[in-house]
C-alpha positions as CSV (number, residue, x, y, z in Angstrom):
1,X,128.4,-29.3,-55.3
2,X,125.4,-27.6,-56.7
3,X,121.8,-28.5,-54.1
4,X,118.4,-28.7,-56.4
5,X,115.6,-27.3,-55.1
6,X,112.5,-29.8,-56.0
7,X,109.7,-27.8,-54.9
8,X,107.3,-26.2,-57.7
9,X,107.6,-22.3,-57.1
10,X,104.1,-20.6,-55.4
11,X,102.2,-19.3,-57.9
12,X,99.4,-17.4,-57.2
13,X,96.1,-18.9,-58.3
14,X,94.2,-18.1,-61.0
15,X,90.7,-15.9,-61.2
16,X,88.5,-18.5,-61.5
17,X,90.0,-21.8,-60.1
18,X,86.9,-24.1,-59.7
19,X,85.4,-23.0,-62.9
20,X,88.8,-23.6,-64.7
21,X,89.0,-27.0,-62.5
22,X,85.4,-27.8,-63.4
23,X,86.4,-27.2,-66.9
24,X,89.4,-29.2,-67.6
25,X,87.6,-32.2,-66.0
26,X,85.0,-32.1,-68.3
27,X,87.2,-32.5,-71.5
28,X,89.0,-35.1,-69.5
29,X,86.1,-37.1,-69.2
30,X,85.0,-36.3,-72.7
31,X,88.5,-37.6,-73.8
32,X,86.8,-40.9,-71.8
33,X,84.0,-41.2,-73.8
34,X,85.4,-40.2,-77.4
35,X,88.3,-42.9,-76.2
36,X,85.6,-45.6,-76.1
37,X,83.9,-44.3,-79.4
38,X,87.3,-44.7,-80.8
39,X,87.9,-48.2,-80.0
40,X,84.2,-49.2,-80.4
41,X,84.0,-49.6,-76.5
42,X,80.2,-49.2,-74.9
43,X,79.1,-45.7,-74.7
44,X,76.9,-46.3,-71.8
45,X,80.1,-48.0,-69.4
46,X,82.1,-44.5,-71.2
47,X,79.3,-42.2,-70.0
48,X,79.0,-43.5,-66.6
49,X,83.0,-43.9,-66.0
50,X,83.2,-40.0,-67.3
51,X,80.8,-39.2,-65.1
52,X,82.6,-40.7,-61.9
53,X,85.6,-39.3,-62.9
54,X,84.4,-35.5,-63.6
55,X,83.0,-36.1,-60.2
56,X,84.8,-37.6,-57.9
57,X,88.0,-35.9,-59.5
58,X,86.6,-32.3,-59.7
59,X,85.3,-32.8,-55.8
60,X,88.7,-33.5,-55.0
61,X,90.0,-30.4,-56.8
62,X,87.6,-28.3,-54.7
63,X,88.1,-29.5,-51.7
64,X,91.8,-29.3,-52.1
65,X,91.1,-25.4,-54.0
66,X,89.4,-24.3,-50.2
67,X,92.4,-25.5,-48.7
68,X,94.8,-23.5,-50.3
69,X,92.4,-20.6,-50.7
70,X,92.1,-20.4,-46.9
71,X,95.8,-21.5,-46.3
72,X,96.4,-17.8,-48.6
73,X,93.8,-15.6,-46.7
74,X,95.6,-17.1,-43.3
75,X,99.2,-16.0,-44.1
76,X,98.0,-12.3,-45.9
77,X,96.1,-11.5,-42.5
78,X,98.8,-12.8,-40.6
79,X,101.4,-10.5,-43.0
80,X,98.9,-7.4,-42.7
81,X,99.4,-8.7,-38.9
82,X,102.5,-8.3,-38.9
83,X,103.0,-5.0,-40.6
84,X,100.4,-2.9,-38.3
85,X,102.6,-3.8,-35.2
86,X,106.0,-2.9,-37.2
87,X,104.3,0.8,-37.5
């Protein structure tokens, strides 16, 4: 029998991630606000939902960004640690 292995493979992050973060929450919370013009929903209640969501969501992304950031720098100095003692 055949094990799966359901954990996402680490990828190494990309150049920019809270400006591509920042990004991606601003069309999703302009996806909020041309939602409501599509269904003739107030634009005011649109504006200040998208404007909870880009921030509580892209403070969330940052916060969680540092983590893994500083979770990196940890291991490579612990690996560049490691490798001036093998010598």
């Amino acid at each position: 029998m055949r094990k799966r292995r359901w954990t996402m493979p680490e990828q190494p992050p990309p150049r920019r991630p809270y400006r591509d973060t920042a990004i991606f929450h601003l069309v999703l919370a302009a996806l909020i606000v041309v939602t409501a013009l599509l269904t003739g929903g107030s634009i005011g209640r649109s504006l200040v939902y998208a404007a909870g969501f880009f921030v509580v969501a892209t403070a969330y992304s940052f916060w969680r960004w540092r983590v893994r950031l500083a979770e990196e720098a940890e291991r490579a100095s612990a690996r560049a640690g490691s490798r001036s003692r093998a010598r």
